[in-house]
Steps between C-alpha positions, in 0.01 A plus 500: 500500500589794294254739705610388856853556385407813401316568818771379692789709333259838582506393895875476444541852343255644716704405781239247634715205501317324786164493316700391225651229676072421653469481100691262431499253778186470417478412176784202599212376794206519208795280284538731222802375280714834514749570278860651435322849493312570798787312721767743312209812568526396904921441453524853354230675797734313736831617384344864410464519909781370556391173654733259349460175701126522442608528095741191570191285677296635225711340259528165686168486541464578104773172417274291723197598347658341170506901359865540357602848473646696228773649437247828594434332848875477550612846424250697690658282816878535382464874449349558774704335713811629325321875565539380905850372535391144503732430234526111613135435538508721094772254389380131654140599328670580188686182474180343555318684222767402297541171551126448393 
């Protein structure tokens, strides 16, 4: 898992998010059993472009995959979303985090 994460972050920082995204959709259709990592690698491409409702989904879709995220996972969202003025999407998200 290590490599695609790897491979995955690259896409991310070479601005190819979309063939990132190809990436790793298709690793969930093969039923790889991806972990805290590569969903916080796709999270952090997400926010980096500024797409923050595909980083919320992301992490949804991470809680119903049974992947809990870290406190890592958390504060690339919060910051992010602090960065944009979306202070109460930053604070309900950092209640969360800490409630966990």
């Amino acid at each position: 898992m290590c490599t695609y994460t790897i491979l995955i972050g690259g896409l991310c920082k070479g601005g190819r998010l979309e063939d990132a995204r190809k990436v790793f959709e298709d690793l969930l259709v093969k039923g790889y059993n991806l972990d805290v990592h590569i969903y916080t690698v796709m999270i952090k491409g997400f926010c980096n472009k500024g797409l923050f409702d595909e980083a919320l989904t992301m992490l949804s879709k991470m809680k119903d995959n049974s992947c809990i995220p870290n406190a890592a996972t958390y504060e690339i969202i919060i910051h992010s979303l602090f960065d944009k003025d979306e202070n109460d999407k930053a604070e309900k998200l950092l209640r969360e985090m800490i409630s966990r």
